[in-house]
BANU-433412 format. One record per residue: x, y, z of N, C-alpha, C, CB in turn; residue in three letters. Coordinates in steps of 0.2 Angstrom, whole numbers, plus 5000, padded with zeros to 4 digits. Glycine has a CB too. Layout:
N
XYZXYZXYZXYZALA...
END
This chain:
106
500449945000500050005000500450065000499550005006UNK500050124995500750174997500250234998501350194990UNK500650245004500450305011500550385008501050295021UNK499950415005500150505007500150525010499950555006UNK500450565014500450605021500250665019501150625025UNK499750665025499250735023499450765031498150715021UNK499950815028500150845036500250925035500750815040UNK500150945029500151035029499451065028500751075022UNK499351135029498951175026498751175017499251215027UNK499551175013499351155007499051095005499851165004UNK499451035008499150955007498350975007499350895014UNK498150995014497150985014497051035009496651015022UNK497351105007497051135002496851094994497451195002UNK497351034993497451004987497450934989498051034984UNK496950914992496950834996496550814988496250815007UNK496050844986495550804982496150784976494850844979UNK496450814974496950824967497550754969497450924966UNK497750734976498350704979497850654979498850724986UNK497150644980496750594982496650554974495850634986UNK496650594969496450554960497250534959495950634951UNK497650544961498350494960498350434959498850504965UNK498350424952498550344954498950314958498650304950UNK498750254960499350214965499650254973500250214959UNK499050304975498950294980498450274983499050334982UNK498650234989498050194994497550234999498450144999UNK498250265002497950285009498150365010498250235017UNK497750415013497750485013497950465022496850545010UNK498550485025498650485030498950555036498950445027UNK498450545039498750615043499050605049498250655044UNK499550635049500050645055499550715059501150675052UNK499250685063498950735066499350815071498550685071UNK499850775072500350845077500450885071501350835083UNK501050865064501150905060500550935055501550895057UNK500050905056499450945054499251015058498850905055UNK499051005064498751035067499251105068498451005072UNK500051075067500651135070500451175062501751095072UNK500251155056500251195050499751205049500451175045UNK499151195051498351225051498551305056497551165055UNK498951305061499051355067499551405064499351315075UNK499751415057500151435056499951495050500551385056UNK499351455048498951515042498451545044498751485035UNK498351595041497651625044497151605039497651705044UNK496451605040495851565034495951505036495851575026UNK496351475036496251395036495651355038496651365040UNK495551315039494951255040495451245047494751165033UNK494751225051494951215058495251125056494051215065UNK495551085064495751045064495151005060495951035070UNK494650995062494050935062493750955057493450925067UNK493951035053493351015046494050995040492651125042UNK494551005042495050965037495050875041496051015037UNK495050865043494950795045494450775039494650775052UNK493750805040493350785036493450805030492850805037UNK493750865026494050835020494150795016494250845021UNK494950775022495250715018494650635020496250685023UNK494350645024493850565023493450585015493150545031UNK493150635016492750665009493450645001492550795011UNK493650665003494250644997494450574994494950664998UNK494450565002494650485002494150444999494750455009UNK493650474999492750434999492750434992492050485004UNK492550484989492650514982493150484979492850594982UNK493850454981494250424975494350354975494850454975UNK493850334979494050254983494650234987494150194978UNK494750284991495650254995495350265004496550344993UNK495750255005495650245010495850315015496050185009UNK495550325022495850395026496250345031495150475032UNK496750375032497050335038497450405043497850265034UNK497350385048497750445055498150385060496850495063UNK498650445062499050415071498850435073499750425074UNK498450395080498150405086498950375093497150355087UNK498750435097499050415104498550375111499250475107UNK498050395108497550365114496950315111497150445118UNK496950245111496550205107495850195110496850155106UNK495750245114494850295117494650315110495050385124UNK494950355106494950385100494650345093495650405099UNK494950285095494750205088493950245086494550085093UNK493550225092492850245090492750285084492550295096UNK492950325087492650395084492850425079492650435088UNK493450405077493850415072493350365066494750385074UNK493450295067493150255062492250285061493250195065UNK491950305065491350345063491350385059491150365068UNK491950425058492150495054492350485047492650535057UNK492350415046492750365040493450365038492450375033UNK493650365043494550355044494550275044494850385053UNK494850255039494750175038495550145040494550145030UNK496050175040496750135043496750185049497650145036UNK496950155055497350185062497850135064496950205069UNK498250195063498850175068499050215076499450205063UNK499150145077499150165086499850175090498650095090UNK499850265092500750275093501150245087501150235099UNK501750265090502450265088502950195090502650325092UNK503250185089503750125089504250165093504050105082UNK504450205093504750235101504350235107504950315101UNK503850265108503450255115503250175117502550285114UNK503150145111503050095113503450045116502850085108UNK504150055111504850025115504850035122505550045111UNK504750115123504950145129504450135135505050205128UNK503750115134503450085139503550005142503050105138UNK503649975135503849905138504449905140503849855134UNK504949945139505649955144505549955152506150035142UNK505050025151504950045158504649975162504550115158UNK504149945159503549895163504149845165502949865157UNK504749815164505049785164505649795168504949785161UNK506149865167506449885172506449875180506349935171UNK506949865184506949845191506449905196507749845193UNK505949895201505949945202506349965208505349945202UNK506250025211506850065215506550015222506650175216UNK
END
């Protein structure tokens, strides 16, 4: 499968056009560097109505929305919104909590 990161201001402004590319799967959003590049322009679409966007784009060209979540409270509601790939964390936290769970304690 091959992943577009949808993580600037421009990307959501041009999601539908990156969404009719062939031989992409999944419109993928890195949610921190989204929301740090929506905070950075004036006019933009709030966080949630470019979420909805890219699912609208995604919907419209048969691909798939996919997001990184930190908190998998979030699964719900994400997939209600039609976000069809989640990824859950990072491969650093993750290493790093099973280090810690395991570590001696004091």
């Amino acid at each position: 499968m091959f992943f577009a990161q949808i993580e600037s201001t421009k990307a959501v402004a041009n999601v539908d056009s990156i969404a009719g590319v062939d031989g992409i799967d999944v419109l993928f959003v890195g949610p921190a560097d989204l929301k740090l590049s929506l905070s950075t322009e004036p006019a933009v679409p709030s966080f949630d109505a470019a979420l909805n966007n890219i699912v609208t784009a995604a919907k419209t060209h048969d691909k798939h929305a996919g997001i990184l979540i930190c908190d998998t409270k979030d699964t719900a509601t994400l997939l209600n919104q039609g976000f069809t790939k989640i990824a859950v964390d990072s491969y650093m936290s993750l290493l790093r909590a099973g280090f810690l769970a395991i570590r001696p304690k004091p």
